[in-house]
C-alpha positions in Angstrom: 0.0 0.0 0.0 1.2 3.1 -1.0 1.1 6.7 1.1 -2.1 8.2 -1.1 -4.0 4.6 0.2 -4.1 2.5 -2.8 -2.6 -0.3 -3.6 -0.9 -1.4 -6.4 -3.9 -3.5 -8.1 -6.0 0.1 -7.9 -3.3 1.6 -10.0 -3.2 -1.0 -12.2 -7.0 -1.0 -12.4 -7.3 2.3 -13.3 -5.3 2.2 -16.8 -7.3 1.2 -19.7 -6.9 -2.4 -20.7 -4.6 -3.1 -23.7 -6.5 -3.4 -27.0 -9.1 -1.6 -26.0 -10.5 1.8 -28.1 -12.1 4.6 -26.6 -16.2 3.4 -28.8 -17.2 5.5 -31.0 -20.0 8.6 -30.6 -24.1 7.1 -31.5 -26.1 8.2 -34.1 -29.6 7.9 -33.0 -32.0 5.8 -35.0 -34.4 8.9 -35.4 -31.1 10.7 -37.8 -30.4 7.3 -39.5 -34.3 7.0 -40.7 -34.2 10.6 -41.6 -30.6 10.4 -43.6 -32.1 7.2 -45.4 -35.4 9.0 -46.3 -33.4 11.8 -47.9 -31.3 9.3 -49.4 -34.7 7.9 -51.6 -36.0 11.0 -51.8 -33.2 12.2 -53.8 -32.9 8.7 -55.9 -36.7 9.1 -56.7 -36.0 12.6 -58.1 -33.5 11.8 -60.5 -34.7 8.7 -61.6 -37.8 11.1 -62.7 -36.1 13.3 -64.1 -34.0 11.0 -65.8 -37.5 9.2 -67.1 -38.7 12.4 -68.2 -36.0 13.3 -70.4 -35.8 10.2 -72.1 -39.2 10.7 -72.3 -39.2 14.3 -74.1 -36.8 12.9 -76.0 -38.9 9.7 -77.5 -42.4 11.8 -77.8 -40.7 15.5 -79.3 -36.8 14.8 -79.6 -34.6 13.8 -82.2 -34.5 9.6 -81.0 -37.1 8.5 -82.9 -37.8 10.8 -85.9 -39.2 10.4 -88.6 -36.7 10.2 -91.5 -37.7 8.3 -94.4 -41.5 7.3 -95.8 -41.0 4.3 -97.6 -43.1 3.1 -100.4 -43.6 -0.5 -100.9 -46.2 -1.8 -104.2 -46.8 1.1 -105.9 -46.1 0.4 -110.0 -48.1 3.4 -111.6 -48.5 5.5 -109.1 -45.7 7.9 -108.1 -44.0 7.1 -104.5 -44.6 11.0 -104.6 -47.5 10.8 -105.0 -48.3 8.2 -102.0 -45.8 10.0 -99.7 -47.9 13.8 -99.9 -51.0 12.0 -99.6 -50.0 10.2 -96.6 -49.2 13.8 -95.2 -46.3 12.6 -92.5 -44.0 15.3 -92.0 -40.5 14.3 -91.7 -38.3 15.0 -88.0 -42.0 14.0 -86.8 -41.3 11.6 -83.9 -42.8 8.0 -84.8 -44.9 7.8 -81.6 -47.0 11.0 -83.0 -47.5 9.5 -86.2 -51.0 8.8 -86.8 -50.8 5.6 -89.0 -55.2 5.4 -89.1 -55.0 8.9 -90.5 -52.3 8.1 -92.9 -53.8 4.8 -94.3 -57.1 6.6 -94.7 -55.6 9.6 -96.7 -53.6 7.0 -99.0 -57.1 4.6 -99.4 -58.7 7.7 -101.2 -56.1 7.5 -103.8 -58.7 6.2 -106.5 -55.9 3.9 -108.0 -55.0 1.7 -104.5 -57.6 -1.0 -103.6 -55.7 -1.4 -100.3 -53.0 -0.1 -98.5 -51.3 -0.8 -94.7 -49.0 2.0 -92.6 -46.6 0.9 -90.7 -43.8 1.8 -87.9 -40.3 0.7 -89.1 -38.4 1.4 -85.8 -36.2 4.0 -85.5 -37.1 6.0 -87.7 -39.2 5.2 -90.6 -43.1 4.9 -92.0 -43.6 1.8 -94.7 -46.4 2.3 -96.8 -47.6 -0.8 -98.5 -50.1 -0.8 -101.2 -52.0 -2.7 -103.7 -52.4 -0.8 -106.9 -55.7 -1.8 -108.9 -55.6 -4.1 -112.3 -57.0 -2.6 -115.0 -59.1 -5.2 -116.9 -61.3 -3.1 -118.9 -61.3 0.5 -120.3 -64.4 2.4 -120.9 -64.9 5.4 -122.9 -64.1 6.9 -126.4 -60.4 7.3 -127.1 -59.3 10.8 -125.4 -61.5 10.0 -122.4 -61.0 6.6 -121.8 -61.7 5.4 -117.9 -59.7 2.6 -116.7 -62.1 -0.5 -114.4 -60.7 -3.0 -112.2 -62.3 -6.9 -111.9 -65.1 -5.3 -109.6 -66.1 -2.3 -111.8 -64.2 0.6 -110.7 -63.1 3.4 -112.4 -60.0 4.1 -111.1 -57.7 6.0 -113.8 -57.8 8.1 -116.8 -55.5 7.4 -120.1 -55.4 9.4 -123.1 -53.3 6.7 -125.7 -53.3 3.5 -125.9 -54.6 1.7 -122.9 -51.7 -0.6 -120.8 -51.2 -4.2 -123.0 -53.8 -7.1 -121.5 -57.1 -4.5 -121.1 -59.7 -4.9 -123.4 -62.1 -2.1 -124.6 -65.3 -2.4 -123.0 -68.9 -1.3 -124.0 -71.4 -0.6 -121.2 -73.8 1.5 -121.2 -73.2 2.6 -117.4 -69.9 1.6 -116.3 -69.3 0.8 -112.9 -69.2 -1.6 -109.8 -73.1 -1.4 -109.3 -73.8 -2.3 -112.7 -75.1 -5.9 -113.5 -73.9 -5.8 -117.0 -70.7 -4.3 -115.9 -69.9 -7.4 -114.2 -70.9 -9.8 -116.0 -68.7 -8.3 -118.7 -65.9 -8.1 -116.8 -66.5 -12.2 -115.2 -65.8 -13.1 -119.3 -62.8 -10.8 -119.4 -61.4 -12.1 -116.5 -61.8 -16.2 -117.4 -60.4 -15.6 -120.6 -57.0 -16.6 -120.8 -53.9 -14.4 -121.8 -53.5 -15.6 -125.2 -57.4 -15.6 -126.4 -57.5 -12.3 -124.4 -55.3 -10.6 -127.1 -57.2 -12.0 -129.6 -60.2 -9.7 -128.1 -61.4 -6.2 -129.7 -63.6 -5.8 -127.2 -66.6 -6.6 -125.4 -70.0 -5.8 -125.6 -72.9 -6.0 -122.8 -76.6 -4.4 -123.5 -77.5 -6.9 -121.0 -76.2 -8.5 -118.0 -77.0 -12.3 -120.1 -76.2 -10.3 -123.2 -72.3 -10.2 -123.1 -70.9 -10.7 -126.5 -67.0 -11.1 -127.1 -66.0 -9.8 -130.7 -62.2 -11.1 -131.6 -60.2 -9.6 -134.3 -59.8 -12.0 -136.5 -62.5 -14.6 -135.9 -65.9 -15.5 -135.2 -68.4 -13.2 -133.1 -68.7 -15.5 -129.6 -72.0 -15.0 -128.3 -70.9 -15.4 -124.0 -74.4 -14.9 -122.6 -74.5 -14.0 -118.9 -71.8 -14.3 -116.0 -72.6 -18.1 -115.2 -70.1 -20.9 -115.8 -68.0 -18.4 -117.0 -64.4 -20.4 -116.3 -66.1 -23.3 -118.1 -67.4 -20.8 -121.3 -63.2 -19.9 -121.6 -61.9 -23.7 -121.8 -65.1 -24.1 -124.5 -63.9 -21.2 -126.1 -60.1 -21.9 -125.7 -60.7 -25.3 -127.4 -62.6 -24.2 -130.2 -60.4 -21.2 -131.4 -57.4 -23.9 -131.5 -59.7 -26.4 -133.6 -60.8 -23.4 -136.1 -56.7 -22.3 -136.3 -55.6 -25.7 -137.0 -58.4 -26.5 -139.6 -60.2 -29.2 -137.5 -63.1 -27.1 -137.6 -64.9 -25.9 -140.4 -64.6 -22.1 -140.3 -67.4 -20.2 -138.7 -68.9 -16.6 -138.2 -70.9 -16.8 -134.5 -70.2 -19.2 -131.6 -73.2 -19.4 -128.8 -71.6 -20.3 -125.7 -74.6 -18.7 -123.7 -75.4 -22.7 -122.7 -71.6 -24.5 -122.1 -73.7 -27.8 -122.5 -75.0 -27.2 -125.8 -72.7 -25.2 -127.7 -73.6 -23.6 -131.1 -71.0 -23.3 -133.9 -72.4 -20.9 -137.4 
């Protein structure tokens, strides 16, 4: 025991242990929540303003933008043509392109029978159409109309009309008209090579369609019926009067395919 009263063991007691580190000062739990709240607070912000600038950029930037129309089908008519009618404005982003509106304006083209629009991500609009087929042309020469297989006048031409249409003669043209498309069911049987052979057809009457060739005998058709079956007949016949197995004649009646007439 020393003088002061302590021993040696207090002294000894009373220096910290070795290893031992003073412990470090406590955040309270309130702070901690409160730090981490701030923390997500300010994670949520930018990540919202990160989504709205890609945002701005998709809907009115320069990502997605509109920078070709592309026409796909179109034979007579102008891409030009296709592309003003469609009315999409280049730099345009493609999310604001309104493909209904566009596939509408393009449908009133009177020369397309049907047309799709289409997104082609990144950037581009594909038009795809399906021009009409002219089968007949209507008219007197100078103001000749142009009908598809249903009847529709579709297209003016001035000359000569395209190679494959045959002049037709109606007296009311059009996709309404019974005569017109009973015409136009002989037209379309007949097969390319007796389809050249045609100056043109005649209806009065929708059972009254008469095919008049240019070198050959009048060919009374009759109505729209059986009308594949009428072109074999006919077909058949034509190579029997070129080959001289058939006596040459001036009028076959294929009105009734099961009891053909030859005069």
């Amino acid at each position: 025991m020393s003088r002061t009263g302590t021993t040696t063991r207090d002294r000894g007691s009373s220096r910290p242990s070795p290893g031992r580190r003073p412990s470090a000062p406590v955040t309270p739990l309130r702070n901690r929540r409160y730090a981490a709240r701030r923390r997500r607070a300010l994670q949520l912000a930018v990540g919202l303003l990160v989504l709205a600038a890609l945002g701005w950029g998709l809907w009115s930037g320069p990502l997605l933008a509109v920078r070709s129309v592309q026409v796909d089908g179109a034979t007579r008519l102008p891409a030009a043509l296709v592309r003003e009618a469609a009315g999409i404005e280049g730099g345009r982003s493609l999310l604001r392109v309104d493909v209904d509106a566009a596939r509408a304006a393009v449908a009133e083209l009177p020369q397309v029978e049907s047309v799709t629009v289409t997104r082609g991500w990144p950037s581009r609009v594909v038009i795809t159409l399906v021009e009409r087929t002219p089968l007949a042309v209507v008219g007197e020469a100078g103001r000749r109309s142009l009908l598809d297989e249903r009847g529709v006048l579709f297209d003016s031409v001035t000359g000569d009309p395209p190679a494959g249409v045959v002049p037709l003669s109606v007296a009311d043209p059009g996709p309404d008209d019974e005569a017109t498309a009973a015409a136009l069911a002989a037209i379309g049987a007949l097969p390319e090579p007796v389809r050249e052979q045609v100056a043109r057809v005649e209806a009065p009457g929708p059972d009254e369609v008469v095919v008049v060739l240019t070198d050959g005998p009048l060919v009374r058709w009759g109505g729209a019926e059986e009308s594949e079956k009428k072109a074999g007949i006919l077909t058949a016949l034509l190579d029997q009067l070129a080959s001289g197995a058939l006596e040459p004649a001036d009028e076959l009646d294929l009105s009734v395919p099961k009891a053909v007439v030859v005069r």
